[in-house]
DRENFIMI-51605 format. One record per residue (C-alpha): residue number from 1; residue in three letters; x, y, z. Coordinates in Angstrom, 2 decimals, always signed. Example, Ala and Ser with C-alpha at 12.3 -4.5 7.8 and 13.67 -1.06 7.14 Angstrom:
% residues 2
<node n="1" res="ALA" X="+12.30" Y="-4.50" Z="+7.80"/>
<node n="2" res="SER" X="+13.67" Y="-1.06" Z="+7.14"/>
% end
This chain:
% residues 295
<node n="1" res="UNK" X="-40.06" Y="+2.72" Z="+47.92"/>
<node n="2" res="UNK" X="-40.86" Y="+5.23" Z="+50.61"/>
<node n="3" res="UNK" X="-44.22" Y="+5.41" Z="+52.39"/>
<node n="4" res="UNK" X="-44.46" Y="+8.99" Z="+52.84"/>
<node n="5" res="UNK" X="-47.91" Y="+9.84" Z="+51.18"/>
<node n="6" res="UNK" X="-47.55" Y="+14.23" Z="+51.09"/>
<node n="7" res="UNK" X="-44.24" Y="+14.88" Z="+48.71"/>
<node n="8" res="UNK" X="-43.48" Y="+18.51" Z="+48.58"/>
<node n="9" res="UNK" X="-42.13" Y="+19.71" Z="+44.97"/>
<node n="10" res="UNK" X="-41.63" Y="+23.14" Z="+46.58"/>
<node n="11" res="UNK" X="-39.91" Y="+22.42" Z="+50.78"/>
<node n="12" res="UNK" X="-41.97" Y="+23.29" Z="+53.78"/>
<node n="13" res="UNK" X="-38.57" Y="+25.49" Z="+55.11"/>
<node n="14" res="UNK" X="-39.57" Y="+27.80" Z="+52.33"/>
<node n="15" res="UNK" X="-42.85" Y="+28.08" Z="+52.21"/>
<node n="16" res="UNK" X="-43.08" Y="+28.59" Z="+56.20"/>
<node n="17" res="UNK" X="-41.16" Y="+31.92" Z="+55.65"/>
<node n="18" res="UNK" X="-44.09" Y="+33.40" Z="+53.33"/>
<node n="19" res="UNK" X="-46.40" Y="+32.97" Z="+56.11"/>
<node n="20" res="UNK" X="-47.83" Y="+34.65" Z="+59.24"/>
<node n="21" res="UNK" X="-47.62" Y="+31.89" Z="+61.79"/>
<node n="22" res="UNK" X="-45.12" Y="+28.97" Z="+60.13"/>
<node n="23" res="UNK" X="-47.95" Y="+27.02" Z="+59.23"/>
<node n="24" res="UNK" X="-50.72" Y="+28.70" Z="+57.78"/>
<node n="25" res="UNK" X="-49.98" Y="+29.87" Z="+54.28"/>
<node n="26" res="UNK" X="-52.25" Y="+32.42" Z="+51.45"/>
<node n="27" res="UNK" X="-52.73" Y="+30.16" Z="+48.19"/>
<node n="28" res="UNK" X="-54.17" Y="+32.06" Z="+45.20"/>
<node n="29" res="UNK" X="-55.37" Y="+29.37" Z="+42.00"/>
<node n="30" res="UNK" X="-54.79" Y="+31.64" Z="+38.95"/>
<node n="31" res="UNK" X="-57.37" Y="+28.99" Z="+37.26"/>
<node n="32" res="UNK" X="-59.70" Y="+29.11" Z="+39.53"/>
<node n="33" res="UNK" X="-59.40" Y="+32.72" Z="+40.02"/>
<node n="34" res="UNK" X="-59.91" Y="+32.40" Z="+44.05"/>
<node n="35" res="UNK" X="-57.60" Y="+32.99" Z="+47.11"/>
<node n="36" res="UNK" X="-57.83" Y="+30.74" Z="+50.73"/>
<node n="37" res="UNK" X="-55.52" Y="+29.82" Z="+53.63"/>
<node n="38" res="UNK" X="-53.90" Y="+26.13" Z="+53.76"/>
<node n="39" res="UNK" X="-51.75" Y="+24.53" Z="+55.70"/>
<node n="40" res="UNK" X="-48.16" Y="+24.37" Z="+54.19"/>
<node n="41" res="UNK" X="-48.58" Y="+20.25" Z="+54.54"/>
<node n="42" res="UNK" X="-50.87" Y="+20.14" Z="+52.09"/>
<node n="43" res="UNK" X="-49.97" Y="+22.86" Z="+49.17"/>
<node n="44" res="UNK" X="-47.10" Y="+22.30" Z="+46.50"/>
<node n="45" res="UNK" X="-47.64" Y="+18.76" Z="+46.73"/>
<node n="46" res="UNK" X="-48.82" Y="+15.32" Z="+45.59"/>
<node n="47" res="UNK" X="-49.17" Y="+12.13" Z="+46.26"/>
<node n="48" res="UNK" X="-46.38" Y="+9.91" Z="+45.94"/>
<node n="49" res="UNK" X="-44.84" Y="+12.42" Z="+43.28"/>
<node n="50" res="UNK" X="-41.14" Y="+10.96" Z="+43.64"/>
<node n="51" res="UNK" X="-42.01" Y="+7.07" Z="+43.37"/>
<node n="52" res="UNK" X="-41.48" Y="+6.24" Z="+40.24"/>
<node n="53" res="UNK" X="-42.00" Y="+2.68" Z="+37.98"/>
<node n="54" res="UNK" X="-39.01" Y="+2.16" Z="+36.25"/>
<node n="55" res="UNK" X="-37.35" Y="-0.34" Z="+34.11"/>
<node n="56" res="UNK" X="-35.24" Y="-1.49" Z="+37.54"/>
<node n="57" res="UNK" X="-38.49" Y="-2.03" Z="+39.62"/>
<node n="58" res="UNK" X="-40.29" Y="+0.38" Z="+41.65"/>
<node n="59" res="UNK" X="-37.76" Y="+3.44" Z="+43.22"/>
<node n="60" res="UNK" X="-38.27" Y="+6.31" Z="+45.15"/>
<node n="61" res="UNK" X="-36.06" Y="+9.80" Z="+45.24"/>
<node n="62" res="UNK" X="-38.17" Y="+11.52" Z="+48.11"/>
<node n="63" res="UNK" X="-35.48" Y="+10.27" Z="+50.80"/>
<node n="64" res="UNK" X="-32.81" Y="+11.82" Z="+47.90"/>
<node n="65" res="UNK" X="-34.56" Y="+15.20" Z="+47.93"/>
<node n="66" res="UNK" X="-35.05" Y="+15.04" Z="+51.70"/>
<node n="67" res="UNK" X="-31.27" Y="+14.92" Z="+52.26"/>
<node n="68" res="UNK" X="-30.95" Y="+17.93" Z="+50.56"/>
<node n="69" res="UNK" X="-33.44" Y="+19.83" Z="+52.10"/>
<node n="70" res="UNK" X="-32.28" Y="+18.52" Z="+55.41"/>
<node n="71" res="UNK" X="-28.91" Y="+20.03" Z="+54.31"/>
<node n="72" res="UNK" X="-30.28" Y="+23.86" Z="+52.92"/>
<node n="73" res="UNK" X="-32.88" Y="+24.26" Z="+55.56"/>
<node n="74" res="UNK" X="-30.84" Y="+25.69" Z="+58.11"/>
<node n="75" res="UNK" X="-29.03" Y="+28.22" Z="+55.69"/>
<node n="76" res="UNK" X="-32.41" Y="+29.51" Z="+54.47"/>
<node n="77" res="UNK" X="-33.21" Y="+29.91" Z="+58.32"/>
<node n="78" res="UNK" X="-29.86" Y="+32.05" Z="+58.98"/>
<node n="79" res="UNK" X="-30.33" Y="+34.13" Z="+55.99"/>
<node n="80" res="UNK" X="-33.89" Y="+35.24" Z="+56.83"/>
<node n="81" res="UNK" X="-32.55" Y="+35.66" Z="+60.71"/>
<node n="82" res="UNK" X="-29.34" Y="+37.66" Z="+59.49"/>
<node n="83" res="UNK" X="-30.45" Y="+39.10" Z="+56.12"/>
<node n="84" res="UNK" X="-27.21" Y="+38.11" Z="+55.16"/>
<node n="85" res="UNK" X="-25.52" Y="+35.89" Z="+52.65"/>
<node n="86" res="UNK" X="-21.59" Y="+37.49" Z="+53.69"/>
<node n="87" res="UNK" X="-20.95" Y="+34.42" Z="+55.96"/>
<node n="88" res="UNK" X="-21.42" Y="+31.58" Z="+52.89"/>
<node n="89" res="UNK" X="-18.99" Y="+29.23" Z="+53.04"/>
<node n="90" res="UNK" X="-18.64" Y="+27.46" Z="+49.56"/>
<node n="91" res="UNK" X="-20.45" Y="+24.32" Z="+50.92"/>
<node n="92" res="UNK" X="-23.55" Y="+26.88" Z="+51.63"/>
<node n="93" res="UNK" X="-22.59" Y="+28.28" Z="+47.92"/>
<node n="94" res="UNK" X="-22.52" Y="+24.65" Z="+46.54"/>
<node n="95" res="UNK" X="-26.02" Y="+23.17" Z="+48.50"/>
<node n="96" res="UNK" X="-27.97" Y="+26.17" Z="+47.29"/>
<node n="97" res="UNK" X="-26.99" Y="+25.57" Z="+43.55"/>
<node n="98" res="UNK" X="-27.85" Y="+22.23" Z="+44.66"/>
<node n="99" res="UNK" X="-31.47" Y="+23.49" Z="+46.02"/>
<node n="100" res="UNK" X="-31.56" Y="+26.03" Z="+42.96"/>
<node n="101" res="UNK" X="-31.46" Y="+22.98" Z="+40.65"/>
<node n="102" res="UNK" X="-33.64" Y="+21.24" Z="+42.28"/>
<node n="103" res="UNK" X="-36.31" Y="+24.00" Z="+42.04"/>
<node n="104" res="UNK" X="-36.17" Y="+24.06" Z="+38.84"/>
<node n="105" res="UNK" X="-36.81" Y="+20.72" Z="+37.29"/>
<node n="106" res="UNK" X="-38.41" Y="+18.86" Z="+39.87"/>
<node n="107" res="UNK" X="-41.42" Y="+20.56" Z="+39.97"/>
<node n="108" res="UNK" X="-45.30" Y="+19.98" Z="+38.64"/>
<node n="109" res="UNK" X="-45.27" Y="+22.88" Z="+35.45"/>
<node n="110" res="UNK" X="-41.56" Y="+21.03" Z="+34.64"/>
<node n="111" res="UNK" X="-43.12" Y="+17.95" Z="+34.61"/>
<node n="112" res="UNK" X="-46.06" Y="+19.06" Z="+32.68"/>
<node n="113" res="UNK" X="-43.66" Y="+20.81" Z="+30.05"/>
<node n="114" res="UNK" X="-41.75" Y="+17.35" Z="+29.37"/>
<node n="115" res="UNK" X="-44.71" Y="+15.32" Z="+28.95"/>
<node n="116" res="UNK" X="-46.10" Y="+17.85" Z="+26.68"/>
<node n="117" res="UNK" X="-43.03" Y="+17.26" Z="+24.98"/>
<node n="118" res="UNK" X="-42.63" Y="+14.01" Z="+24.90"/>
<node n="119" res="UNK" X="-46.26" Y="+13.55" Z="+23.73"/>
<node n="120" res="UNK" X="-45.58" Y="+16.04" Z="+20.45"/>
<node n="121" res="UNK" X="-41.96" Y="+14.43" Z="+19.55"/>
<node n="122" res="UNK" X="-41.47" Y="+10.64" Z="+19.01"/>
<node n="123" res="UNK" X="-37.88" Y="+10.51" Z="+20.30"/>
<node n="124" res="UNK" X="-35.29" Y="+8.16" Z="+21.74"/>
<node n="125" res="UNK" X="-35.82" Y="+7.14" Z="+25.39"/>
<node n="126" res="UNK" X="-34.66" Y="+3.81" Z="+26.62"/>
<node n="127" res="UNK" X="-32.12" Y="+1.47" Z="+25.45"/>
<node n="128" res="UNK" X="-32.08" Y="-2.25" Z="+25.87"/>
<node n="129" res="UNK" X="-29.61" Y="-3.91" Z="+26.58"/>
<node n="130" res="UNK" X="-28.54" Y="-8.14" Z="+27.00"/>
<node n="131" res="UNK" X="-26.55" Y="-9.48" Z="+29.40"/>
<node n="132" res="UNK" X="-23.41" Y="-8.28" Z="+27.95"/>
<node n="133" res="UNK" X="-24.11" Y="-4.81" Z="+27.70"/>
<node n="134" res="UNK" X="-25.48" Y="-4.55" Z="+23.68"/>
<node n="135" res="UNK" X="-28.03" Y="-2.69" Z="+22.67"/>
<node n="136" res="UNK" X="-30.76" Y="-4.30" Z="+21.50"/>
<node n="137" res="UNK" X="-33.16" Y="-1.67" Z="+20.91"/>
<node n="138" res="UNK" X="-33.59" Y="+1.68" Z="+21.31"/>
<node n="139" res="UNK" X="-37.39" Y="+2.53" Z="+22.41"/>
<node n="140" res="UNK" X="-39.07" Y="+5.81" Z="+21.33"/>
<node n="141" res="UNK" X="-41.90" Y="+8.06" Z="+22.80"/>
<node n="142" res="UNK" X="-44.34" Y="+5.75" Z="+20.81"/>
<node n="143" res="UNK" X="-43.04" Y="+2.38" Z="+21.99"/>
<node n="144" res="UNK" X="-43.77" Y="+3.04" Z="+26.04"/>
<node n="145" res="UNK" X="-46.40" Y="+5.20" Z="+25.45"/>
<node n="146" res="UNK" X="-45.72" Y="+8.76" Z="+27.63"/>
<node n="147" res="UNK" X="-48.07" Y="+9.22" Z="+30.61"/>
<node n="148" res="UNK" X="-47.01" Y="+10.89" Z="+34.29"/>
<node n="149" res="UNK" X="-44.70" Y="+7.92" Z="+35.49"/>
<node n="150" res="UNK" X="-42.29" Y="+8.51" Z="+32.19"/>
<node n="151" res="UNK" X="-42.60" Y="+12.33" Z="+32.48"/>
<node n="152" res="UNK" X="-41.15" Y="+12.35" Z="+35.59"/>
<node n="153" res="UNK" X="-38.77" Y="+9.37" Z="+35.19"/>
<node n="154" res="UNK" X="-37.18" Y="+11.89" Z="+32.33"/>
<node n="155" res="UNK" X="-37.43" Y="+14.58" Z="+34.21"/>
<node n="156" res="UNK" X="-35.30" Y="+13.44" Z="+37.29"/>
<node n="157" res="UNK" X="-33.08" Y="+11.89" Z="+35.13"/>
<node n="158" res="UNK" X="-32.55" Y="+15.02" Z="+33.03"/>
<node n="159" res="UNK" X="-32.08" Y="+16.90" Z="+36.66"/>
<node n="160" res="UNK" X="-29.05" Y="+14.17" Z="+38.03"/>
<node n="161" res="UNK" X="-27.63" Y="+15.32" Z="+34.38"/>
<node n="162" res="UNK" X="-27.38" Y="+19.06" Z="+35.20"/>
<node n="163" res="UNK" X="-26.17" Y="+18.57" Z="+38.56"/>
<node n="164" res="UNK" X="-23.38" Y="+17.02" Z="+37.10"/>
<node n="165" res="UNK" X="-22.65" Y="+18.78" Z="+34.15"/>
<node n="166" res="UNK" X="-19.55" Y="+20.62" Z="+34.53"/>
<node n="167" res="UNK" X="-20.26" Y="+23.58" Z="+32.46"/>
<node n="168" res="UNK" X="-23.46" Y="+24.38" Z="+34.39"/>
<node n="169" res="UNK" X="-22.27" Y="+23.83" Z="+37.63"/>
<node n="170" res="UNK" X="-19.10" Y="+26.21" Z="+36.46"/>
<node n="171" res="UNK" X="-21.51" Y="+28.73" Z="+35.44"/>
<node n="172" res="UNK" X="-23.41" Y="+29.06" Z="+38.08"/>
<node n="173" res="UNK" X="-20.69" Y="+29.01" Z="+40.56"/>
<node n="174" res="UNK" X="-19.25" Y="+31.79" Z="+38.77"/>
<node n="175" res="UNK" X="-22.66" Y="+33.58" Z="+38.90"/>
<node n="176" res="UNK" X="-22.63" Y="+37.03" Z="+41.14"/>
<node n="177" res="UNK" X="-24.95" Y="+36.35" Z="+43.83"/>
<node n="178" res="UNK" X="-27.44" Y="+39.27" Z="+45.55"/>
<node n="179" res="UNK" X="-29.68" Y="+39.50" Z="+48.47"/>
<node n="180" res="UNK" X="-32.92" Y="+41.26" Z="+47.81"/>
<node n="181" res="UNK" X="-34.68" Y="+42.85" Z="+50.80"/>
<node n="182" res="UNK" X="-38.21" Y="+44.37" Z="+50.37"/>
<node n="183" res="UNK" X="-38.16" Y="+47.73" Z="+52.63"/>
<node n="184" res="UNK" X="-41.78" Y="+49.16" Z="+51.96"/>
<node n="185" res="UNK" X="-45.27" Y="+48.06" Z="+51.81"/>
<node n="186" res="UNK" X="-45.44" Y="+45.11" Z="+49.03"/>
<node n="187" res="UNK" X="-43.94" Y="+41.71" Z="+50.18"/>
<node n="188" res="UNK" X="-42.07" Y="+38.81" Z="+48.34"/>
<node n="189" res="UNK" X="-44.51" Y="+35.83" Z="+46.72"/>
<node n="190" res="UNK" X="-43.17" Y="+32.66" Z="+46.03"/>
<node n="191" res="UNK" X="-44.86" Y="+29.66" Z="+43.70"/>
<node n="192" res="UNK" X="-45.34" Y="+26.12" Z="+42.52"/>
<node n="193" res="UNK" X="-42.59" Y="+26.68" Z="+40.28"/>
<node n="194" res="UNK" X="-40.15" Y="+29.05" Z="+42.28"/>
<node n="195" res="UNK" X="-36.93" Y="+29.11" Z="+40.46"/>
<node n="196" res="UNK" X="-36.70" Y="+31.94" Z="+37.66"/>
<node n="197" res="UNK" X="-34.01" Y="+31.50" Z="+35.00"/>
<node n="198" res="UNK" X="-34.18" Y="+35.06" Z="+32.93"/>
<node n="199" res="UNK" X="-31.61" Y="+36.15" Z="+30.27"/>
<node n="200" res="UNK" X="-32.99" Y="+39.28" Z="+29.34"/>
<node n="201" res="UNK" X="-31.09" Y="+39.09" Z="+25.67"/>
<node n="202" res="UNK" X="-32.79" Y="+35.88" Z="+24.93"/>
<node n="203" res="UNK" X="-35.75" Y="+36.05" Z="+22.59"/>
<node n="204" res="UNK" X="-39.64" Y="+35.86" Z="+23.84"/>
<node n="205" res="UNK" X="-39.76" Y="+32.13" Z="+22.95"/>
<node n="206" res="UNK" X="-36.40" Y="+31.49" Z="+24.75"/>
<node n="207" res="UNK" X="-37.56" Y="+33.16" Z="+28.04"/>
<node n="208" res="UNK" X="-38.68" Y="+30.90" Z="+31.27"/>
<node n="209" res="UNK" X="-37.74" Y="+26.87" Z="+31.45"/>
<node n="210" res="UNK" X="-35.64" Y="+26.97" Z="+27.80"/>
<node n="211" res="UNK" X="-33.65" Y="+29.73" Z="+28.82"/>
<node n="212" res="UNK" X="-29.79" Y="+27.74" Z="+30.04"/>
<node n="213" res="UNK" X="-28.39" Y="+28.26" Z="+33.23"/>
<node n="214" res="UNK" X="-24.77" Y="+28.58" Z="+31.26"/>
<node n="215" res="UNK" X="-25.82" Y="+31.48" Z="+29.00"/>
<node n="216" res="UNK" X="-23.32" Y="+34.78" Z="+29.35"/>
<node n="217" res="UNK" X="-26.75" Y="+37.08" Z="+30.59"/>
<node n="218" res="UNK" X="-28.91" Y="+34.67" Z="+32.35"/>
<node n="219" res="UNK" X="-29.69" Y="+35.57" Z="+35.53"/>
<node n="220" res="UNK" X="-31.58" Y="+33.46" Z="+38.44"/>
<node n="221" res="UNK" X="-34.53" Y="+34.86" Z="+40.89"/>
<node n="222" res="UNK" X="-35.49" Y="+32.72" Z="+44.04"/>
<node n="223" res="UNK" X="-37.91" Y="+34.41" Z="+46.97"/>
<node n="224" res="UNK" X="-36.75" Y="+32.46" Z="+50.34"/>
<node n="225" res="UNK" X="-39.10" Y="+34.51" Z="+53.09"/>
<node n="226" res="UNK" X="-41.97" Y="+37.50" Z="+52.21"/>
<node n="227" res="UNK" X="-39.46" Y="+39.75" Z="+53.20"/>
<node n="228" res="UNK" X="-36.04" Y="+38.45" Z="+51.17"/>
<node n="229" res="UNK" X="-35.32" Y="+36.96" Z="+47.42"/>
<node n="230" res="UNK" X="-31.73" Y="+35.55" Z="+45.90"/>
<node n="231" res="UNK" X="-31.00" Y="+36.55" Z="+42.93"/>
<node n="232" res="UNK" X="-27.96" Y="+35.56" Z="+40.67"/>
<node n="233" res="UNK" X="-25.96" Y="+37.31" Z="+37.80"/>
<node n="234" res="UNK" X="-24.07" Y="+35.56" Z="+34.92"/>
<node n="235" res="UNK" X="-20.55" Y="+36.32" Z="+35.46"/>
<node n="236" res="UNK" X="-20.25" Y="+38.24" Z="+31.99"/>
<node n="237" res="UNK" X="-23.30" Y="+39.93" Z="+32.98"/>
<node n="238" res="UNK" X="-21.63" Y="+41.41" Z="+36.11"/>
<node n="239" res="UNK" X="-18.83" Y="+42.26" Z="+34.87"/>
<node n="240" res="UNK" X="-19.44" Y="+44.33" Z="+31.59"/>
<node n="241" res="UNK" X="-21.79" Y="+46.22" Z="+34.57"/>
<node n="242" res="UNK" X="-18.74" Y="+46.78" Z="+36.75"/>
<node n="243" res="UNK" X="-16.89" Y="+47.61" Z="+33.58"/>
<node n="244" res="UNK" X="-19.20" Y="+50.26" Z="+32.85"/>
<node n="245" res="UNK" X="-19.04" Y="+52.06" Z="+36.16"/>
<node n="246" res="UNK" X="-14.78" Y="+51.64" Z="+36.38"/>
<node n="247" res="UNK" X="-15.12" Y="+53.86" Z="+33.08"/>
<node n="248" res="UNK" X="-17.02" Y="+56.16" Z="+34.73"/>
<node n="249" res="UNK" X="-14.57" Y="+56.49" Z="+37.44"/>
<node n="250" res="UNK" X="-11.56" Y="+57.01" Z="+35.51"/>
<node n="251" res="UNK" X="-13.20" Y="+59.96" Z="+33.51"/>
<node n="252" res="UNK" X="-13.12" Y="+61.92" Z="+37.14"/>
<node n="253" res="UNK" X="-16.92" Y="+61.97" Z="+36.49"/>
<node n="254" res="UNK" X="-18.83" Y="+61.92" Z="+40.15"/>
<node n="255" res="UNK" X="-20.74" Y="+58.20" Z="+40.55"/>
<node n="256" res="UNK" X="-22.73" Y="+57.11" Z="+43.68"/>
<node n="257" res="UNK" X="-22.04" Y="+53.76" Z="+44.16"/>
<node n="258" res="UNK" X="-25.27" Y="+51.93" Z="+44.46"/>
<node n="259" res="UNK" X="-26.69" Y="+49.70" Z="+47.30"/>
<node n="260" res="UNK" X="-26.91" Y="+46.78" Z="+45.14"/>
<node n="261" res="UNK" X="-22.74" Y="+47.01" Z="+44.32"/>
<node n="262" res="UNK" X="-22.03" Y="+47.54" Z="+48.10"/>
<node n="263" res="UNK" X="-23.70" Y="+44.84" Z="+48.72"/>
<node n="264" res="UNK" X="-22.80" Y="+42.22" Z="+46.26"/>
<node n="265" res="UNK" X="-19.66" Y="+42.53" Z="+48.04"/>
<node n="266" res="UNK" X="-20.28" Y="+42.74" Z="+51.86"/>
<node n="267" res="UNK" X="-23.30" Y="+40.20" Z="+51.53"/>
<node n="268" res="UNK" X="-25.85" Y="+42.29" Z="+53.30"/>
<node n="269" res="UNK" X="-29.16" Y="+42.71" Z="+51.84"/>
<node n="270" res="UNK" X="-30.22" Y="+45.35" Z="+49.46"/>
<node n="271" res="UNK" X="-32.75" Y="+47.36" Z="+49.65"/>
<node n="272" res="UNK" X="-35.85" Y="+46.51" Z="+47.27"/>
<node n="273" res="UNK" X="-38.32" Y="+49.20" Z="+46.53"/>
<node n="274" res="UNK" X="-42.23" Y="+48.42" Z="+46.07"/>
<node n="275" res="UNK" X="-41.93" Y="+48.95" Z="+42.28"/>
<node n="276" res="UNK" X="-38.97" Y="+46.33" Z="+41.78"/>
<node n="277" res="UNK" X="-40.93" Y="+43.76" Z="+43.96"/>
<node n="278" res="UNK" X="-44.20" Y="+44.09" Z="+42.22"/>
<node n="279" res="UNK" X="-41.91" Y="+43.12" Z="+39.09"/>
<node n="280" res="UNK" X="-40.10" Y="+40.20" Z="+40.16"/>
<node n="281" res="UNK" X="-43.75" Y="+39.37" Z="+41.75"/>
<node n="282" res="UNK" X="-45.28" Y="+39.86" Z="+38.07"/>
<node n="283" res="UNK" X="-42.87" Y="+37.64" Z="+36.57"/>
<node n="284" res="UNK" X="-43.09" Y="+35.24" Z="+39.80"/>
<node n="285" res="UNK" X="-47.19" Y="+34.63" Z="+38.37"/>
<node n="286" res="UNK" X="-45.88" Y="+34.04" Z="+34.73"/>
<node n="287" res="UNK" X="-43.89" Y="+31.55" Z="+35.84"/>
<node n="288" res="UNK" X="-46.21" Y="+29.42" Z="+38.09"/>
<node n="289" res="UNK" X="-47.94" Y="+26.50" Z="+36.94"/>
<node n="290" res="UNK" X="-51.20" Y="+27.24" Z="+38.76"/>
<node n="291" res="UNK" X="-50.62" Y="+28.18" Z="+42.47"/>
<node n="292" res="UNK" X="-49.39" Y="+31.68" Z="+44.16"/>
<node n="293" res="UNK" X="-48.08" Y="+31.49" Z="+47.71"/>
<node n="294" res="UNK" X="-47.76" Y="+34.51" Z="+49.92"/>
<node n="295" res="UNK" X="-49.96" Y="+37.73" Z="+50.79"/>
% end
């Protein structure tokens, strides 16, 4: 077990690039309806959040999720000090699917969603097992009773699964990946649940944390500074849109290439007008749990 009190769900290094001085941070509480200035120590936090009771004893991932933050850190600080992603090498590629991830089911609202899950289905969780590996019984929803501790045990567990599926991690490594760059007056916000996965085929019901990372058209939105946001493109995605404009071409018909293709390849940052961030901003409230970080 670790004795660090403060564990961030969402990393300082990110949040210190939505604010003024490094430190000081804007918080809006869509409950409460009210907006104030915090310290990034104490938002997107809790207490103890990655200790966990489990059926081996007491464990603790913080030092886990440290290590990787200790890892992207400094390639979030070069992109917002080059506005560049050209210079990835495919460990930088590999540790931000890693931080991607990691965004995405470790937070509070995933959390919340699995309990509330867990809670409304009585289904398989634990197996026990003797001394020579037999299962003895299989316990269900109703037999440990689900409260925080077994929301979150399931929800790491079911995050150390998608790292190492091979079909995600292929899909997302074949994903086409953007830098956003917002050129006018409105700014990049970021949340307690930053990670967006979007397929804009799937149905209403499918959008936000049921929508899979492996889908042909799902595509991936994550603001690292006020100024910059990642986004990612299913491969199939990409290329019927490159398909498209190669059709185009070969008809003789005159096409301006836009800023977005250029830079897809050269890895410079696209320009972002104020109507395309207010959107990703719109969807960046849907998808919170509760907070809103950033001007």
């Amino acid at each position: 077990m670790t004795d660090v009190k403060r564990q961030h769900y969402v990393p300082r290094f990110l949040l210190k690039h939505f604010c003024a001085d490094s430190k000081t941070i804007d918080v809006t509480d869509l409950i409460e309806n009210k907006t104030y200035s915090a310290n990034i120590m104490n938002v997107a936090q809790e207490k103890y959040f990655y200790n966990l009771n489990t059926n081996k004893g007491k464990v603790s991932l913080e030092k886990q999720y440290a290590g990787l933050e200790d890892k992207a850190a400094p390639i979030v600080d070069k992109i917002v000090k080059t506005e560049s992603i050209g210079w990835f090498t495919d460990e930088n590629f590999q540790i931000l699917e890693d931080l991607i991830l990691c965004q995405f089911y470790r937070t509070r609202k995933y959390v919340n969603h699995v309990k509330a899950f867990l809670q409304a289905n009585n289904i398989p969780l634990f197996d026990l097992v003797d001394a020579d590996g037999n299962v003895k019984k299989t316990l269900c929803c109703e037999d440990v009773g689900v409260d925080d501790n077994v929301a979150r045990v399931i929800s790491y567990n079911f995050l150390y699964d998608v790292e190492h599926n091979g079909d995600v991690r292929d899909a997302i490594a074949s994903m086409e990946w953007l830098l956003l760059k917002a050129t006018g007056k409105e700014k990049f916000i970021t949340s307690d649940n930053p990670t967006i996965l979007n397929n804009h085929l799937a149905s209403i019901e499918d959008k936000g944390e049921t929508t899979g990372f492996d889908l042909p058209h799902s595509q991936i939105f994550l603001p690292i500074s006020s100024k910059l946001m990642l986004t990612l493109t299913a491969g199939p995605m990409a290329e019927e849109s490159r398909t498209r404009l190669l059709k185009v071409m070969m008809k003789g018909l005159p096409v301006v290439i836009s800023d977005a293709f250029r830079c897809s390849i050269t890895g410079e940052a696209a320009s972002c007008p104020d109507v395309l961030v207010k959107l990703f901003n719109e969807t960046q409230k849907r998808n919170a749990e509760r907070f809103i970080y950033g001007s």
